[in-house]
N, C-alpha and C positions, 0 to 999 in steps of 0.2 A: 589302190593308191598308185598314181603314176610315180614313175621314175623321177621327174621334177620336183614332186611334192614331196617324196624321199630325201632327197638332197636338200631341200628348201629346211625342212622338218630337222636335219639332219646338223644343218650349219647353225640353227637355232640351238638345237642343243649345245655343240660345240660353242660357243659363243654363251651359253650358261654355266657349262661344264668349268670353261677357262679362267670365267670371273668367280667361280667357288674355288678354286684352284687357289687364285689370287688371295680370294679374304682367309683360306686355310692357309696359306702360309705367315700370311700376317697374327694371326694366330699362335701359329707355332714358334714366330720370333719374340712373341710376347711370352707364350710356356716356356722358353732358352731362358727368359730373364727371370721369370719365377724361380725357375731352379738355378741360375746361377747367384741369385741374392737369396737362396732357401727359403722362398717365401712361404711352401707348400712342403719342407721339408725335404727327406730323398722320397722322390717320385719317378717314375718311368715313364709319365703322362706325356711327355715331351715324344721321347721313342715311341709309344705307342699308338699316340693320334697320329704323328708324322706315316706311319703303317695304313691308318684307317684312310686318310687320302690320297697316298699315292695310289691308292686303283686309279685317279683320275686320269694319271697320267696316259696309260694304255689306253684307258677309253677317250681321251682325245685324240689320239692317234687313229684309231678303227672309226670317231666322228669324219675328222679330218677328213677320212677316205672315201667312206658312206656320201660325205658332202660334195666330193668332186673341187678342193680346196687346189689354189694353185699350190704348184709343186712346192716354193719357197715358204707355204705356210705349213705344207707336209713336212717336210727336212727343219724347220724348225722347231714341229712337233715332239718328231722324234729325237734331236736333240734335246727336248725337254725331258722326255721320255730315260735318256740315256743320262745325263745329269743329275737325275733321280734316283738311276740305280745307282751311279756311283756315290751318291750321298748317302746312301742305305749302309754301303761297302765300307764307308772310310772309319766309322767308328770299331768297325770289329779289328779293325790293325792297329787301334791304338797300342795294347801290349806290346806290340815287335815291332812298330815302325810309328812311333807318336809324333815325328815332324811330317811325316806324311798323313794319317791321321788329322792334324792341325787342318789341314784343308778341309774339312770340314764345314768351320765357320765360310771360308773364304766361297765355295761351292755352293753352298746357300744362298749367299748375295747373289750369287750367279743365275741359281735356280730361281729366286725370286725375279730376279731383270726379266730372265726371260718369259719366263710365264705370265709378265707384266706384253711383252712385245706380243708374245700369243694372241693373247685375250683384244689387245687392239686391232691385231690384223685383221678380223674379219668381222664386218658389219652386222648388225642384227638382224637385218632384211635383205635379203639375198639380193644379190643386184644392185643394194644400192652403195653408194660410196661413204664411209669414217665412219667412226666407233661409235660402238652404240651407246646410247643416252646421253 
């Protein structure tokens, strides 16, 4: 497989990676609402699928690279990438620090925007120009 066909292969994924990225968080703003109206009871389903997809984040970051992504799609990446951990981070301070903790909800929106801007940056066909489908 060329080098091209790497990248080609590669920006494809990223660009599938990023829109499962998208409908898992949509996802997970609908599990916040379950468990904040107790629809499902006390559940962890929330923390624990948010767990199951952040792998994605890191592997759009290593996609990104493998693809040869311009730089501004890279550094966006990785702010998603970093966004993520700190949204992993905020609920364990809720005990000693619950106005900072609170950011949480707010980080989210955040996480979602961006991983909305991601997933548009790059085409579905390499080369060519806007979002795919």
């Amino acid at each position: 497989m060329a080098g091209s066909d790497v990248a080609a292969l590669a920006q494809r994924g990223f660009v599938i990676v990023a829109w499962t990225l998208v409908g898992c968080l949509v996802v997970q703003f609908f599990l916040v609402g379950l468990d904040l109206f107790e629809a499902i009871g006390e559940s962890e389903l929330h923390r624990d699928f948010a767990y199951v997809y952040g792998w994605l984040t890191p592997i759009l970051v290593l996609l990104a690279t493998v693809a040869g992504l311009p730089r501004r799609v890279l550094l966006l990446t990785v702010a998603l990438l970093a966004l993520y951990a700190i949204q992993t981070y905020l609920p364990t301070i809720a005990d000693t620090l619950p106005r900072m903790a609170a950011l949480h909800a707010i980080n989210a929106l955040l996480v979602f925007w961006l991983a909305v801007q991601v997933a548009r940056s790059v085409p579905w066909i390499p080369g060519s120009a806007g979002t795919p489908g």
